[in-house]
C-alpha positions as CSV (number, residue, x, y, z in Angstrom):
1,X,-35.9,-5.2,15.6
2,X,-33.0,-4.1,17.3
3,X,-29.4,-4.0,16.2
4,X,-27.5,-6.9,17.1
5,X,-24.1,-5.3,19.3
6,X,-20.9,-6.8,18.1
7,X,-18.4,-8.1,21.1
8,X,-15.0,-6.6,21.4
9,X,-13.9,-10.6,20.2
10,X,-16.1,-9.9,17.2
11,X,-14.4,-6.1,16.3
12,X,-11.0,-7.5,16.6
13,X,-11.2,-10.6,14.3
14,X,-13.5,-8.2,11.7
15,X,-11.0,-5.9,11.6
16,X,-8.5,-8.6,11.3
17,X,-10.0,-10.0,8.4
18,X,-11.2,-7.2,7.0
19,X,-7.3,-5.7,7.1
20,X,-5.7,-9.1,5.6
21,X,-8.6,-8.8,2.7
22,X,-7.7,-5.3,1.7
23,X,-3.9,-5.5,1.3
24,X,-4.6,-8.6,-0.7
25,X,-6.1,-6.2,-2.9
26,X,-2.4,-4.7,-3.8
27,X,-1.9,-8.0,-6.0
28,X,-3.0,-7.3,-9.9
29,X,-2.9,-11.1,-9.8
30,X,-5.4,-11.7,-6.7
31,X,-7.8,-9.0,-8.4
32,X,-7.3,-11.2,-11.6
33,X,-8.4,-14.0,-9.8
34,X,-11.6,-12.1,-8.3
35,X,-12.9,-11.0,-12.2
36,X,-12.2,-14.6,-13.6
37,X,-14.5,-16.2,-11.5
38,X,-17.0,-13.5,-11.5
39,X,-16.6,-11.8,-8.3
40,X,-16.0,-7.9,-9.4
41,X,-19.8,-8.8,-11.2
42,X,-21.8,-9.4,-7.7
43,X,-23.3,-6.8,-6.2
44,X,-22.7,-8.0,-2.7
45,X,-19.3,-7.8,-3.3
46,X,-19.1,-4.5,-4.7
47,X,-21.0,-3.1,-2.2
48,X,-18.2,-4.2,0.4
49,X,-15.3,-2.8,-1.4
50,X,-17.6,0.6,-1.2
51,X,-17.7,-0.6,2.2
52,X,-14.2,-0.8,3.2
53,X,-13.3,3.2,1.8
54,X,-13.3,3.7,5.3
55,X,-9.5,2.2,5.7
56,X,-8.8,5.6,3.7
57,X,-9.0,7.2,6.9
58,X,-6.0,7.7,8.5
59,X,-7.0,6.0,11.4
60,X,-7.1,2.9,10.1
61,X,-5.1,3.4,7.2
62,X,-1.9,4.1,9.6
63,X,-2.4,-0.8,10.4
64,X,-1.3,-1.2,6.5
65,X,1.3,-2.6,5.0
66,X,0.9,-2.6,1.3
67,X,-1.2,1.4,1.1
68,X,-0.9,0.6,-2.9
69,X,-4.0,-1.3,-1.9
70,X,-6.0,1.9,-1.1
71,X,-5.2,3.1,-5.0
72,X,-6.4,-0.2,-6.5
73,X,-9.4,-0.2,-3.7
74,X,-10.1,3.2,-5.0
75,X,-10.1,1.6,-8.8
76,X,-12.1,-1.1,-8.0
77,X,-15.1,1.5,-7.2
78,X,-15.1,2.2,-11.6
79,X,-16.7,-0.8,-13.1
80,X,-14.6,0.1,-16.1
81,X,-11.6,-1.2,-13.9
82,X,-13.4,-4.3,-12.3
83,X,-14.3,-5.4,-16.2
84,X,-10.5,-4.9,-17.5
85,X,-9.1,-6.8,-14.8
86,X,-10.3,-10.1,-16.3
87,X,-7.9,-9.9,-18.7
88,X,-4.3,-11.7,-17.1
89,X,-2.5,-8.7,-19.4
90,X,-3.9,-6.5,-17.5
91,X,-3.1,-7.6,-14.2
92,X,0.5,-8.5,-15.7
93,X,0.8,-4.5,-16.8
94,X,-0.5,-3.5,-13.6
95,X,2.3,-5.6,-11.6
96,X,4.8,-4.3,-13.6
97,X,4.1,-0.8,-12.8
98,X,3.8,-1.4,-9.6
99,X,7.4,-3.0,-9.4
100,X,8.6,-0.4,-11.8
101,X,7.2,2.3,-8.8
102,X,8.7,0.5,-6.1
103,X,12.4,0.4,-7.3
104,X,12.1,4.3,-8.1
105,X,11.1,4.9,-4.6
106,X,13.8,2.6,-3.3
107,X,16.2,4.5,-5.6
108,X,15.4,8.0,-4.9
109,X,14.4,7.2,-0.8
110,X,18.4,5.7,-0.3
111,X,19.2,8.7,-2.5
112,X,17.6,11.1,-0.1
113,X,18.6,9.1,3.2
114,X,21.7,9.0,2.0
115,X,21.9,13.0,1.4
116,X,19.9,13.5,4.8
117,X,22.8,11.8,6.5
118,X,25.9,13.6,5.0
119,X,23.3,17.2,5.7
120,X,23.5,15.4,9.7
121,X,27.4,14.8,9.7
122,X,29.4,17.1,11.9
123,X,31.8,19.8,9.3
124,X,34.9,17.9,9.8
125,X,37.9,20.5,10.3
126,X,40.8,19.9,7.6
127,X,44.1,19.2,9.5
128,X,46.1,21.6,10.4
129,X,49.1,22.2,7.8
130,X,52.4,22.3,8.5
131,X,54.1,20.3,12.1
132,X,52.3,18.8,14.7
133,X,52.6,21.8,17.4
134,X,55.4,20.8,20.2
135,X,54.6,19.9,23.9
């Protein structure tokens, strides 16, 4: 039998869903959701987060938003991970890291824009001292 070709229409809205899906998976609480009602247990579904590594790639990765998903995608793979997330204090801990991460980076990137610029800034000359020279 052969393989069934996907139209362009197809592609676009598979990758469309497929992109939404995968930054969902940057919310401990969405994750949460997944292992309470059993879905980090199914085969299926674990094989589709194997699946989706390929948004790694920078090709694909370059469409995301939220790349903290690709760290908790890469978690997901460890059933160790998939099992803990059932717990809500879990997913609480992991969303207060993540915040935690974000405000450093938002610290220290306005700390570096802000040296970046001043680097950028033409030397201004002192005045001169002494009168203003006549015309």
């Amino acid at each position: 039998m052969a393989g069934v070709m996907e139209t362009e229409e197809q592609s676009r809205s598979r990758f469309q869903s497929e992109l939404e899906f995968i930054q969902c998976l940057a919310n401990p609480n969405y994750l949460n959701f997944l292992a309470q009602r059993g879905f980090l247990r199914e085969r299926p579904f674990i094989n589709y987060l194997k699946y989706l590594l390929y948004w790694k790639e920078p090709e694909y990765a370059k469409f995301l938003k939220y790349p903290h998903c690709l760290h908790m995608l890469e978690l997901l793979q460890y059933e160790h991970f998939r099992k803990e997330l059932v717990n809500a204090q879990c997913a609480k801990f992991i969303d207060e890291q993540q915040l935690l991460h974000w405000q450093h980076y938002s610290r220290k990137r306005t700390r570096m824009q802000q040296a970046l610029a001043e680097q950028q800034q033409p030397q201004q000359q002192p005045p001169p001292h002494g009168n203003a020279p006549a015309k």
